[in-house]
N, C-alpha and C positions, 0 to 999 in steps of 0.2 A: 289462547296460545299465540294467536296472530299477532296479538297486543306485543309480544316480547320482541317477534320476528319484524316487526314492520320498520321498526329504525333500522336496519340492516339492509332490507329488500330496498330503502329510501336510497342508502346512502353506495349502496351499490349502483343502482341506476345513475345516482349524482356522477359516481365515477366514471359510468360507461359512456355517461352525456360528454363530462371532461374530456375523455380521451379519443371524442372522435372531433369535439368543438377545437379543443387545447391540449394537440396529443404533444406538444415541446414543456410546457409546464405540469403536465400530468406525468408524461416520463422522466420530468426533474424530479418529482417529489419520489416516484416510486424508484427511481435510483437510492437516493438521498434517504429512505426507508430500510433498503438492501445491505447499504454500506456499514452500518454498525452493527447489525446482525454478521457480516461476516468477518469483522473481528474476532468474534467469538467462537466461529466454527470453523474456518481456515485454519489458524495452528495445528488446531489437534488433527485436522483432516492430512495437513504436511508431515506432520511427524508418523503420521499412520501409515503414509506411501513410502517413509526412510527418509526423507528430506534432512539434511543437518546444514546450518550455517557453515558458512566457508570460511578458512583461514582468515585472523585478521590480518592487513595489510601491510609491513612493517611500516615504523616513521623513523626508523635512523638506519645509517648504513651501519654493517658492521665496523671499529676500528680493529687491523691487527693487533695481536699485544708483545709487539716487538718495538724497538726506536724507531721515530719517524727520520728517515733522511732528508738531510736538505735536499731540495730540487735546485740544479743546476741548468746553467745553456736557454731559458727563456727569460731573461732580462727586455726590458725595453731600452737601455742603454745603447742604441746603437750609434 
């Protein structure tokens, strides 16, 4: 049975050598491990706390729907 466990028991110690030799590129990788696991569990985690996206933002003003008057009195004609 040790036969199964011994790549694991290896490649754990490899790790704990890493992160005390190389603890800035051992915690790059295990970030960089984290991050697309919580793609997949954040959402559903937000929607379960009530979370909903915000209003989108408008991109035009409103116009009134009446005639537009000229604007008078700022010329540069002076």
């Amino acid at each position: 049975m040790s036969v199964l466990t011994s790549p694991f028991r290896q490649s754990y110690r490899y790790l704990q050598r890493q992160a005390h030799e190389q603890p800035v590129i051992f915690y790059s990788v295990v970030i960089g491990f984290i991050g697309p696991a919580m793609v997949l569990t954040v959402p559903p985690i937000r929607k379960r706390f009530g979370w909903s996206p915000a209003e989108a933002i408008p991109t035009t003003y409103p116009v009134p729907k009446r005639a537009r008057r000229h604007v008078e009195g700022y010329e540069d004609d002076a």
